[in-house]
C-alpha positions as CSV (number, residue, x, y, z in Angstrom):
1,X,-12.1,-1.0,-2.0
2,X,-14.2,-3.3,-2.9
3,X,-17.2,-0.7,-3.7
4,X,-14.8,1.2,-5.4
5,X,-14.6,-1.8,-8.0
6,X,-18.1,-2.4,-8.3
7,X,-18.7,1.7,-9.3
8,X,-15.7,1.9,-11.4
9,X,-16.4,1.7,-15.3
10,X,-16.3,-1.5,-18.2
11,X,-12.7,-0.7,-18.9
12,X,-11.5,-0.1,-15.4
13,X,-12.6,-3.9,-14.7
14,X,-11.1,-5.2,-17.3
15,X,-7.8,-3.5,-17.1
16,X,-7.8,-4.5,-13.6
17,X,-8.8,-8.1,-14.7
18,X,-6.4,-8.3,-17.2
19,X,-3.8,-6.8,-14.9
20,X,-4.5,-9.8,-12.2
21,X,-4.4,-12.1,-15.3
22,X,-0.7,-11.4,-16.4
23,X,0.5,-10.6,-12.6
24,X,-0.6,-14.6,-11.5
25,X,0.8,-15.7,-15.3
26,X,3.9,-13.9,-14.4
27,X,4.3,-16.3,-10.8
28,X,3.2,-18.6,-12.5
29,X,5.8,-18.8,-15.0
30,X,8.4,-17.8,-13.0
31,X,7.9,-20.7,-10.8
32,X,6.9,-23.5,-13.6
33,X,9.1,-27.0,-14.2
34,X,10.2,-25.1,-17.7
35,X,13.6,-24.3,-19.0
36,X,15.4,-21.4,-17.3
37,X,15.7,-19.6,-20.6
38,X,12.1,-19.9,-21.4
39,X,10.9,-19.4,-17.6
40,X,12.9,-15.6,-18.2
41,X,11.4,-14.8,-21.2
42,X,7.8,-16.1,-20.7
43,X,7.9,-14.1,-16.8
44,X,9.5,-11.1,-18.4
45,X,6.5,-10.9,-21.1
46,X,4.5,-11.6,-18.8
47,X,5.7,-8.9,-16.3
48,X,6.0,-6.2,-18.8
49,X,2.0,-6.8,-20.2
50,X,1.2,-6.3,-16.4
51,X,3.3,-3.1,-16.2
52,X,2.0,-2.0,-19.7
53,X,-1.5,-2.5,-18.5
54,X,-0.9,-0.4,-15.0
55,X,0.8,2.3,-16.8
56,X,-2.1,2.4,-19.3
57,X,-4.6,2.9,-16.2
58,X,-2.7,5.3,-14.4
59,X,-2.3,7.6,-17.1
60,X,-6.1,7.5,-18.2
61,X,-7.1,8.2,-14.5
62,X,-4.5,11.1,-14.6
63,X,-5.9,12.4,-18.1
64,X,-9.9,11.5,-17.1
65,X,-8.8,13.9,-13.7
66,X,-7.3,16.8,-15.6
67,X,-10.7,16.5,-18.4
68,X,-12.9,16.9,-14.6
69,X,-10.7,19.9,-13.3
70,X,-10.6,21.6,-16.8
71,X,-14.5,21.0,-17.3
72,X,-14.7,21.8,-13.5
73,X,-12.9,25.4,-14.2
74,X,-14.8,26.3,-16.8
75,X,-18.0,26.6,-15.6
């Protein structure tokens, strides 16, 4: 897996960087000496920038995959 990180693009890193980011920010809030109130909201962000960010990546590998099979067809 870890080869498949080193091959993998600029913007695949850093969605996958940013995506570690936000997942430990989200343990990390959930778990921090803060208000309840604020510990929800500030994990819930948190969790749903992580979420945003995988969604993102899953549906440019799905669109980058139908470009290669369309490009792939045509020739």
């Amino acid at each position: 897996m870890i080869d498949q990180i080193r091959r993998a693009d600029y913007l695949t890193k850093v969605q996958y960087l940013l995506m570690v980011v936000f997942g430990a920010a989200t343990g990390a809030l959930a778990f921090a000496p803060l208000p309840q109130r604020v510990k929800i909201l500030g994990a819930g962000v948190a969790f749903g920038i992580t979420v945003g960010l995988w969604f993102s990546h899953l549906l440019s590998m799905v669109v980058d995959a139908a470009t290669d099979l369309r490009s792939g067809a045509a020739q």
